[in-house]
KOLSEKOL-75208 format. One record per residue (C-alpha): residue in one letter; x, z, y. Coordinates in Angstrom, 1 decimal, always signed. Example, Ala and Ser with C-alpha at 12.3 -4.5 7.8 and 13.67 -1.06 7.14 Angstrom:
! residues 2
['A', [+12.3, +7.8, -4.5]] ['S', [+13.7, +7.1, -1.1]] 
***
This chain:
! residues 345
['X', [+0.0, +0.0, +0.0]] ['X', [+1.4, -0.7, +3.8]] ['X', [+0.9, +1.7, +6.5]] ['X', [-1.7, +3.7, +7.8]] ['X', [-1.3, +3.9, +11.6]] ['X', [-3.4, +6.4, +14.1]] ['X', [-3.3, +5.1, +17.4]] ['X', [-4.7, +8.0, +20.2]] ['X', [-5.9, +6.9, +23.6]] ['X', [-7.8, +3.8, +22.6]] ['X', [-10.4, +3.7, +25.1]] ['X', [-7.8, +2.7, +27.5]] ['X', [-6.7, -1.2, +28.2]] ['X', [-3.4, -0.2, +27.0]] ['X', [-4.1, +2.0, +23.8]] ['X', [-6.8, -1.3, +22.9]] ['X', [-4.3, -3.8, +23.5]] ['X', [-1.9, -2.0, +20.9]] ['X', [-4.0, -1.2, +18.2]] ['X', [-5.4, -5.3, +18.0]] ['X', [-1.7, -6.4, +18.1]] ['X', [-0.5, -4.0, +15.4]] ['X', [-3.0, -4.8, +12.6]] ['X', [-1.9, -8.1, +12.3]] ['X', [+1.5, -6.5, +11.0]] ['X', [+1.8, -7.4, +7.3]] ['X', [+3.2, -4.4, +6.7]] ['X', [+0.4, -2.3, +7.9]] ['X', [-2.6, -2.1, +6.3]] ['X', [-5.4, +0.1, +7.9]] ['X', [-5.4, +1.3, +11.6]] ['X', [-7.4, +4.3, +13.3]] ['X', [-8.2, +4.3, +16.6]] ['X', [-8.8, +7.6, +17.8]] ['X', [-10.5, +8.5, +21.2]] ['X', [-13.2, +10.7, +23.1]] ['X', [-15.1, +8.0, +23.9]] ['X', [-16.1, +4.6, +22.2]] ['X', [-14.1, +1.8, +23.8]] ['X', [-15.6, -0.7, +25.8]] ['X', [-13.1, -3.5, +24.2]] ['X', [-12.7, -4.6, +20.8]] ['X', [-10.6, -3.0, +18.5]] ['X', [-10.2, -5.8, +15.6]] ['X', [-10.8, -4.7, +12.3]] ['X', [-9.1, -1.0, +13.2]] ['X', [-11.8, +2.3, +12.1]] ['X', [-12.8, +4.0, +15.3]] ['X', [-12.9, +7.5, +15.6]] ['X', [-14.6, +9.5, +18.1]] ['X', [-13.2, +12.4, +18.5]] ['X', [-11.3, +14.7, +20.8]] ['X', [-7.6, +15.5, +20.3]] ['X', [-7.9, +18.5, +22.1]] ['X', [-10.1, +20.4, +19.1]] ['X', [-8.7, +21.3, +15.5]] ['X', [-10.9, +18.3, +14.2]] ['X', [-7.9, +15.8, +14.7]] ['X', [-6.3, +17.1, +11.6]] ['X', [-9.5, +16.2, +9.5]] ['X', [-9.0, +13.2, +10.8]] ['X', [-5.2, +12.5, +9.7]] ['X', [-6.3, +14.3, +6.3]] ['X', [-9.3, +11.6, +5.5]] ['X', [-7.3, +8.7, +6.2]] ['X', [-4.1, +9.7, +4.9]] ['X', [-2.2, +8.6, +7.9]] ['X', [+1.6, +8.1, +7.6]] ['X', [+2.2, +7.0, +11.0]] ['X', [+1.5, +8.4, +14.5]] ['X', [+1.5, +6.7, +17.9]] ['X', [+0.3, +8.9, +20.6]] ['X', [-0.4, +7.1, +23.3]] ['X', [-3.0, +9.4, +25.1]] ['X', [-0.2, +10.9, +27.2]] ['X', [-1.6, +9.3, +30.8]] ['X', [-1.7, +10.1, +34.5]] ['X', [-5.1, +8.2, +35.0]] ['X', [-8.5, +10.2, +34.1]] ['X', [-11.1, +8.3, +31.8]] ['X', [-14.4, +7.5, +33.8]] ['X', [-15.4, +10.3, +35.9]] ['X', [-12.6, +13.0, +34.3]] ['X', [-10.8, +14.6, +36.9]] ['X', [-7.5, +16.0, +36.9]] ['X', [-8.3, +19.0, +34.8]] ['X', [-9.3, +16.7, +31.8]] ['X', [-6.2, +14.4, +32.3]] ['X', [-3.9, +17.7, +31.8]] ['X', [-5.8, +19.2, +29.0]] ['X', [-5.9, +16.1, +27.1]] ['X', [-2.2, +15.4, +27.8]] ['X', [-0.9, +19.1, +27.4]] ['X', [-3.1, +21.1, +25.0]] ['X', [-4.2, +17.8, +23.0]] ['X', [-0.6, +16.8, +22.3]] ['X', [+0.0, +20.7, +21.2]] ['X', [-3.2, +19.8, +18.7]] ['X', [-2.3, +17.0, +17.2]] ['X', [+1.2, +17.9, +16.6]] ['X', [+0.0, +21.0, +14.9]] ['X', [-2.1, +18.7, +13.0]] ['X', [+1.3, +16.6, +12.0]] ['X', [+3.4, +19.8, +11.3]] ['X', [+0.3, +20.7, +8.5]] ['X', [-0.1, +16.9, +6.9]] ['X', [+2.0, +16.2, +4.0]] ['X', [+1.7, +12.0, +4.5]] ['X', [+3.0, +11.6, +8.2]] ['X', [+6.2, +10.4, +8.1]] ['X', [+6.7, +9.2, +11.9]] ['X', [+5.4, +9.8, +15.2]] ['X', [+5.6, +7.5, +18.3]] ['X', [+4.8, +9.0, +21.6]] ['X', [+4.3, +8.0, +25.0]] ['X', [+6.2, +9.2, +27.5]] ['X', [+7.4, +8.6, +31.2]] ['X', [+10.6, +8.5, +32.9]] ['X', [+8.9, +10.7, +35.6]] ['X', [+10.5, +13.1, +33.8]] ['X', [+13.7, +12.9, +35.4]] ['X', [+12.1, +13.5, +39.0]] ['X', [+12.7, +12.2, +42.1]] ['X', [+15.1, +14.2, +44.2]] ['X', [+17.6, +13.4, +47.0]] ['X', [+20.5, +14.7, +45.3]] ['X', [+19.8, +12.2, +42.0]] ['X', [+22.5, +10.2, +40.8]] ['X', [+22.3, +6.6, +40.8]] ['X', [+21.0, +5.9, +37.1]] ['X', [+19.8, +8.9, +34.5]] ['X', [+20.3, +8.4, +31.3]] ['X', [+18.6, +9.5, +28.6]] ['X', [+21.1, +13.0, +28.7]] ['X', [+21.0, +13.4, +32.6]] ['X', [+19.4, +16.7, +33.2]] ['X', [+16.8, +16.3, +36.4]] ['X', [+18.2, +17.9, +39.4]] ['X', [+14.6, +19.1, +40.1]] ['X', [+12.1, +19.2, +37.5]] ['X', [+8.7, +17.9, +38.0]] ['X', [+6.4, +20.6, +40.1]] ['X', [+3.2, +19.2, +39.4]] ['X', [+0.7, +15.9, +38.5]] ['X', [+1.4, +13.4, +35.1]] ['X', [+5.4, +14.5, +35.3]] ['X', [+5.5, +17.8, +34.9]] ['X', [+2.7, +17.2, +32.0]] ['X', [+4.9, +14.7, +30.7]] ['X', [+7.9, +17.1, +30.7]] ['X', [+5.6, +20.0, +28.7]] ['X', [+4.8, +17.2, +26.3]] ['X', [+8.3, +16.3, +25.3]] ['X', [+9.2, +20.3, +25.1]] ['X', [+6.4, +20.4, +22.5]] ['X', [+7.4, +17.2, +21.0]] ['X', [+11.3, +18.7, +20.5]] ['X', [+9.6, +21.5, +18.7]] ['X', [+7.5, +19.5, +16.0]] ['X', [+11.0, +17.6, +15.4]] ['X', [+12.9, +20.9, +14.8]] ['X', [+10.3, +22.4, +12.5]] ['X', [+9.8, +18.8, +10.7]] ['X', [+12.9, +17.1, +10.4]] ['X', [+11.5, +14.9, +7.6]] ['X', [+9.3, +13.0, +10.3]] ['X', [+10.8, +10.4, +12.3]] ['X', [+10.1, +11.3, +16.1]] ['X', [+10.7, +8.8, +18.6]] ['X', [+9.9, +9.1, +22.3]] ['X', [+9.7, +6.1, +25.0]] ['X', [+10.0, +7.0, +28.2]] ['X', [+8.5, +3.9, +30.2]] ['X', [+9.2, +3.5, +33.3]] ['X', [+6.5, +2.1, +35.6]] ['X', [+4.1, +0.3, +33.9]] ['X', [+2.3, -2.5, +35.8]] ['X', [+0.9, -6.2, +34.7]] ['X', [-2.4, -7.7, +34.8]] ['X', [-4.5, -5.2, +33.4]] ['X', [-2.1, -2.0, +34.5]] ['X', [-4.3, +1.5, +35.0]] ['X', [-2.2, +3.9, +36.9]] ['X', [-2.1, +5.4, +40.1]] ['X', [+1.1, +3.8, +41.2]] ['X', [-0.9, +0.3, +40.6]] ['X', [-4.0, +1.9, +42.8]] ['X', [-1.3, +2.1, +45.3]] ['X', [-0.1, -1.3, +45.4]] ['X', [-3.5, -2.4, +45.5]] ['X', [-4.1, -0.8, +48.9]] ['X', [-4.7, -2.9, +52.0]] ['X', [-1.5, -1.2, +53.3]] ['X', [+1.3, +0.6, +52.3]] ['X', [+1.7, +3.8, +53.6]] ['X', [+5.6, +4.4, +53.0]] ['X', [+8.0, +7.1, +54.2]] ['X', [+10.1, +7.0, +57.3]] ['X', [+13.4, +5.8, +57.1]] ['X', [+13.4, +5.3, +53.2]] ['X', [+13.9, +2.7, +50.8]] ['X', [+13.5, +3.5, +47.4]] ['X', [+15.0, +1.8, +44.5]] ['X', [+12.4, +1.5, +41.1]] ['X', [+12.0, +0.1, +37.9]] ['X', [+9.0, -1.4, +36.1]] ['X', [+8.3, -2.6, +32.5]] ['X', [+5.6, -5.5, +31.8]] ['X', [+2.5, -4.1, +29.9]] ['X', [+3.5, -6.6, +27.2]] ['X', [+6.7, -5.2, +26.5]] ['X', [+5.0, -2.1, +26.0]] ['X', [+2.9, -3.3, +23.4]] ['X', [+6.3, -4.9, +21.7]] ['X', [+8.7, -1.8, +21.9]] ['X', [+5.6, +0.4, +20.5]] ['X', [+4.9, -2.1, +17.6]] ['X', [+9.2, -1.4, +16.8]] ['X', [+9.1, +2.3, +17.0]] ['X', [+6.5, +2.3, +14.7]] ['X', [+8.3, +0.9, +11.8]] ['X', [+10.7, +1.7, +10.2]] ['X', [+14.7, +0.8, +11.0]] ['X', [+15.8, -2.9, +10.7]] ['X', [+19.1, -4.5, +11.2]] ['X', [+20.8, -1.1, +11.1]] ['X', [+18.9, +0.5, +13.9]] ['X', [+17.6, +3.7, +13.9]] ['X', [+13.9, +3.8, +15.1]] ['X', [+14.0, +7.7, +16.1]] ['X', [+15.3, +9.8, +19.5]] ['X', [+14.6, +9.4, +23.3]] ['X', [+14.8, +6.0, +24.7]] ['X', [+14.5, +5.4, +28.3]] ['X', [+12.5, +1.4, +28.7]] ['X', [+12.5, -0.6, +31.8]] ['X', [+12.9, -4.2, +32.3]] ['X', [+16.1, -5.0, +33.7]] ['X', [+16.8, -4.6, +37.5]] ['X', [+15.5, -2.9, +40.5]] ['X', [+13.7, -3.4, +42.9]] ['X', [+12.6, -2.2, +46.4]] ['X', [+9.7, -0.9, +47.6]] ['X', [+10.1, -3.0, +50.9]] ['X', [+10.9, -6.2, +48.7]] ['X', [+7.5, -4.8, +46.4]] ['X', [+5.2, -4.9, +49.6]] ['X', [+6.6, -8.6, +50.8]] ['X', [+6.1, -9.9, +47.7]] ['X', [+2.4, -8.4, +48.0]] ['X', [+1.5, -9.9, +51.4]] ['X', [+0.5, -5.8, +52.6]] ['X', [+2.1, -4.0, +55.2]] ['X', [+3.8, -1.1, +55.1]] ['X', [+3.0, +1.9, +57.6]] ['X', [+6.4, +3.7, +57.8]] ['X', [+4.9, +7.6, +58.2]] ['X', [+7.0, +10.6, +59.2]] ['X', [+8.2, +12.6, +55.8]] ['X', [+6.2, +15.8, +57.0]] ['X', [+2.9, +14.3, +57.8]] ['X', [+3.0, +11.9, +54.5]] ['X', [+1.4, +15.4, +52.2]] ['X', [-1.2, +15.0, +54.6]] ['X', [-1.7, +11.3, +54.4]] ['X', [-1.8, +11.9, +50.2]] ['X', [-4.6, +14.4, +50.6]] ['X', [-6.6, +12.3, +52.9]] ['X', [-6.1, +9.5, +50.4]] ['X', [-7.0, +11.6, +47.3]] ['X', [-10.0, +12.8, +49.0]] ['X', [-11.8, +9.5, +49.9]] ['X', [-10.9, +8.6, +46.0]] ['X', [-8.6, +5.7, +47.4]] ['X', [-5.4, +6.6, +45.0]] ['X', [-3.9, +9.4, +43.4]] ['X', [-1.1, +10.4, +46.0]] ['X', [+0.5, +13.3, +44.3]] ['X', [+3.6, +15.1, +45.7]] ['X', [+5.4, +13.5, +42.6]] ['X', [+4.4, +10.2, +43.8]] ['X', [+5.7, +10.9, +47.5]] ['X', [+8.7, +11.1, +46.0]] ['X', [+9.1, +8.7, +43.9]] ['X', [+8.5, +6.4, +47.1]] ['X', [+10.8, +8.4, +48.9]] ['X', [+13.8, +8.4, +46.6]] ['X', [+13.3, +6.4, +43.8]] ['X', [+14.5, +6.2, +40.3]] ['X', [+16.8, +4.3, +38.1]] ['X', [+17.1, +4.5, +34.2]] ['X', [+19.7, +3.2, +31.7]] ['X', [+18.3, +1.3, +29.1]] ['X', [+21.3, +0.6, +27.3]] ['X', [+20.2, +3.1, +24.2]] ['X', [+16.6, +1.0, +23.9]] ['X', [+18.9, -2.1, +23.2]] ['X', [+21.5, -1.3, +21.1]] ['X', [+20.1, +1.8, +19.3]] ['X', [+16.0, +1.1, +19.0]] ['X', [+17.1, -2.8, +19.2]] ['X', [+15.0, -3.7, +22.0]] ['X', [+14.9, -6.3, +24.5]] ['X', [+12.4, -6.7, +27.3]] ['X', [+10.9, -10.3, +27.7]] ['X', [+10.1, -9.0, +31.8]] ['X', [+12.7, -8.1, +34.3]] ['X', [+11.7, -5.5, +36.8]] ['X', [+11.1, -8.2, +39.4]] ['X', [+9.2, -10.4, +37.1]] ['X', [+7.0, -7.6, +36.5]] ['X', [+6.3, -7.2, +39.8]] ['X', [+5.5, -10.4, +40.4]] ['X', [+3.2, -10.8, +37.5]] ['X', [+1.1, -8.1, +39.0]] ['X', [+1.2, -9.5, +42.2]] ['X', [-0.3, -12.2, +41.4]] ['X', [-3.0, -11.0, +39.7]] ['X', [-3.7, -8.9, +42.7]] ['X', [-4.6, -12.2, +44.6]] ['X', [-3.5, -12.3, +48.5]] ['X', [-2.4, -9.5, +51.0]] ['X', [-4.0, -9.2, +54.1]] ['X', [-0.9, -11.3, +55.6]] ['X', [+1.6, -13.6, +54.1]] ['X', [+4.3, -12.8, +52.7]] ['X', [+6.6, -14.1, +54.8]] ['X', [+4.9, -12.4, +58.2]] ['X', [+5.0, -9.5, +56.3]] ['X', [+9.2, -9.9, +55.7]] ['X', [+9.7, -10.4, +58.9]] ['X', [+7.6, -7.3, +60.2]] ['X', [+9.7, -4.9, +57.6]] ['X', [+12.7, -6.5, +58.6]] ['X', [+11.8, -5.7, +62.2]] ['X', [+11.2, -2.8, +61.4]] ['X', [+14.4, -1.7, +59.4]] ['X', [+16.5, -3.1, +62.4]] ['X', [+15.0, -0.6, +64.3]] ['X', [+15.4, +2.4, +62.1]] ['X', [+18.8, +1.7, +61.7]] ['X', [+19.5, +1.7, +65.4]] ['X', [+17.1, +4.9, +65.7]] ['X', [+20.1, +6.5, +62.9]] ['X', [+23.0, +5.0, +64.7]] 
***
């Protein structure tokens, strides 16, 4: 018999998109899709199963099937229809701790995929150029999707410890945008205009949703060509870019604000239900962040089909025109960077 795959978090594009490109593996021969809701897309010939990753229930679930391989996906900083924060932690934080207890008691799992975020790292002034998967955050996460991503891989770490028989392997994605990309850095490049910090720049990464779905469907097998499908891997597609290159390429402008008044400019966005402007957010638009992604390549045996910048662009275009063009809008940042620089010389 081939695999048995559980796949959390299907209601999402994302988790949907995954579980219909992974049943056509010939090596894997029944998928579960497990969410709290039904989906609204198709899930191929994959068993759905409502339920809620949060309660004890999840382990009847791995039990019935006889499930021998994990991907949890549900790890997200977006809430589900009219969830709010509170449900996006629980599910992230004390449904992970579920499920994983569910893992550590089943006798047929034998690897477990999860989804993670580079967010991790944090965003701090002091950062060095490029973390690696090693680099210790200079300031951990103090709030929002990070920090719940950081609680996740500290419970993660513990389920490897106490089952070393089950492969573990944790992607730490940067970015993800595309097409069809739910997250709250994608409701922010979908505003009319930017709002950016004064006097910043920031550096970041992206990876193509479709190089999400690929590096997924290779942790979740097992090693080929002498790779090792199992540790921490940071994935990003290769490159940087700007976020005053992301904002030309958008046709929006950017309205530089002053570093203390940009909180306030967050919660006035979060209120009217415009974006999710956490404090994490601000700084990741402040300082930025860079990942090495050498380990995804030569270790997990991975290589992106998107570059950061063709990532961008993908999703730029499928965000149809800015309120200006894109050149009007170059030469307005570059106007406006002239003038910062004089204001700091």
């Amino acid at each position: 018999m081939g695999k048995v795959v559980l796949v959390t978090g299907v209601a999402r594009q994302l988790g949907g998109r995954f579980v219909r490109r992974i049943q056509r593996d010939p090596d894997v021969d029944r998928v579960v899709g497990v969410d709290q809701v039904p989906p609204e897309h198709h899930l191929g010939a994959a068993d759905f199963v409502q339920a809620d990753i949060r309660q004890p229930a999840i382990a009847r679930v791995l039990a019935e099937h006889g499930v021998d391989t994990v991907v949890h996906m549900d790890v997200t900083g977006t809430p589900l229809g009219t969830g709010g924060r509170t449900s996006v932690k629980e599910t992230n934080v004390i449904g992970t701790m579920q499920l994983l207890g569910a893992c550590q008691k089943s006798p047929t799992v034998q690897r477990l995929v999860v989804k993670s975020t580079t967010s991790v790292y944090g965003s701090a002034p002091r950062d060095p150029a490029v973390f690696t998967e090693t680099t210790p955050p200079k300031s951990l996460p103090s709030g929002g999707f990070a920090k719940d991503a950081v609680e996740v891989e500290g419970y993660v770490r513990g389920f490897a410890r106490r089952r070393p028989d089950v492969a573990v392997c944790v992607l730490r994605f940067a970015n993800i945008l595309g097409p069809c990309a739910d997250s709250p850095l994608a409701d922010y490049f979908s505003l009319p205009v930017l709002p950016t910090v004064f006097g910043y720049d920031p550096r970041l990464q992206f990876v193509h949703e479709d190089d999400v779905i690929d590096v997924l469907r290779v942790a979740a097998h097992d090693a080929r060509r002498g790779t090792m499908n199992s540790g921490t891997f940071n994935v990003a597609g290769d490159g940087v870019v700007t976020l005053s290159q992301c904002s030309r390429r958008l046709g929006r402008p950017t309205v530089p604000v002053l570093l203390p008044a940009v909180t306030w400019v967050g919660t006035a966005l979060r209120t009217v239900g415009v974006t999710d402007f956490s404090p994490e957010q601000i700084r990741l638009l402040t300082h930025g962040r860079v990942v090495r992604t050498t380990q995804m390549r030569e270790t997990l045996g991975f290589e992106p089909k998107y570059t950061t910048v063709e990532t961008f662009s993908d999703f730029a275009r499928s965000r149809g025109a800015g309120l200006l063009p894109p050149e009007a809008v170059a030469r307005t940042v570059d106007r406006l960077s002239t003038l910062v620089s004089k204001e700091c010389t």
